[in-house]
Each structure stands twice: as C-alpha cells, then as structure tokens.
N, C-alpha and C positions, 0 to 999 in steps of 0.2 A: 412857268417857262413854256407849257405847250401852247399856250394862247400867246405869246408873243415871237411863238415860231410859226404856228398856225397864221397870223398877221402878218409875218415879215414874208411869207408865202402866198398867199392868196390876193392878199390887198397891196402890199408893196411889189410883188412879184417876183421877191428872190429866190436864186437858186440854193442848193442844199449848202457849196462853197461861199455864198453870201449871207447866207445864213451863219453858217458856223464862224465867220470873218467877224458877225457883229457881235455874235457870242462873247466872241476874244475878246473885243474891245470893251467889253462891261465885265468883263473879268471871269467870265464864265469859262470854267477849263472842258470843253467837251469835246469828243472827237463830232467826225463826220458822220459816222456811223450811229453818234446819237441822236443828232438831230435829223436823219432820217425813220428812226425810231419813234420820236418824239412829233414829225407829220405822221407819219403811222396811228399815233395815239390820237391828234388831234381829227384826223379824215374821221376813226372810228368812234370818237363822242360827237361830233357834227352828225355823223350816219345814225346814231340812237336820236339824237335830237330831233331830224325833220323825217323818223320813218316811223315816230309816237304816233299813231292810230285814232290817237282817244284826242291829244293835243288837235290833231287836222281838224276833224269832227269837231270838236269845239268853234275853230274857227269858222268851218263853213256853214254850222248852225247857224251862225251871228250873222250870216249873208245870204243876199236872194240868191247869189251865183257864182261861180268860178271863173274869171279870166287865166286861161294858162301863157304864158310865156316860154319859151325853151329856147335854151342858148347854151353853145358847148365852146369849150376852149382844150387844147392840145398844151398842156405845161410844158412840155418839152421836147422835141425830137425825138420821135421813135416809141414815144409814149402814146398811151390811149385817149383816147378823146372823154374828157369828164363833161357830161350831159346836164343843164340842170333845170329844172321845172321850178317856177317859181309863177306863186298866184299873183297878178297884176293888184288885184282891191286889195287884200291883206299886206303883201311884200312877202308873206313868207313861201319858203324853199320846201319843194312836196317831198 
C-alpha cells in the first residue's frame, strides 16, 4: 500500500483527498490521516534509498563522470519546495 500511495502521489500527482478517494474505491477503509502517514513512510524509504553512499559510489565508479540535473516542484500551496538531483548518464536520484 505505500508504493501505490507513494505512485498515486508523485507520478499521478494526487492530493492526500485523492488519494484516500482511491483508497475507498478498492475497498481499502483508511482515514486521511493514514495515508498522510503512509507518504510519510514512503518520502522516508525513497530518503534511505538515494542517500546509500556505497550504492552512489558504485554507480559513479562504473562512470568517467557525473552530469547533475536539478529540478524542484512545490506539491502544494504553502508547502516547501522539494529539490531533486538526479545524475543525467545513470538516471539515478543523488
């Protein structure tokens, strides 16, 4: 369930109330409040995933160089701007 709230959020780009709407409709009984819990969980295994030290190093071993990228999105009104670095030759998120 966090990876298909995690996706109904970041790639489809629904709100926490769209989220929870699709919930319902697959019969999932959950309040509001969990599935802001439930991005909670998903931001902080994505944050383990691309801040592995050893995992980076791996990849830029394998390469002559790093092309960085940086691009930021505002989820929603009044919220903070989430920053992201992502190596161009790899695709992956620094």
């Amino acid at each position: 369930m966090i990876a298909l709230v995690g996706s109904l959020r970041y790639q489809q780009h629904r709100s926490v109330p769209q989220i929870h709407q699709v919930l319902e409709s697959k019969g999932l009984r959950v309040s509001e409040r969990t599935v802001s819990n439930l991005l909670n969980r998903y931001d902080e295994l994505v944050s383990l995933q691309v801040s592995d030290s050893g995992r980076i190093g791996q990849i830029v071993a394998r390469q002559s160089q790093v092309v960085l990228a940086i691009d930021g999105m505002q989820p929603d009104v009044g919220h903070e701007v989430l920053w992201v670095i992502r190596d161009v030759l790899s695709g992956e998120i620094c």
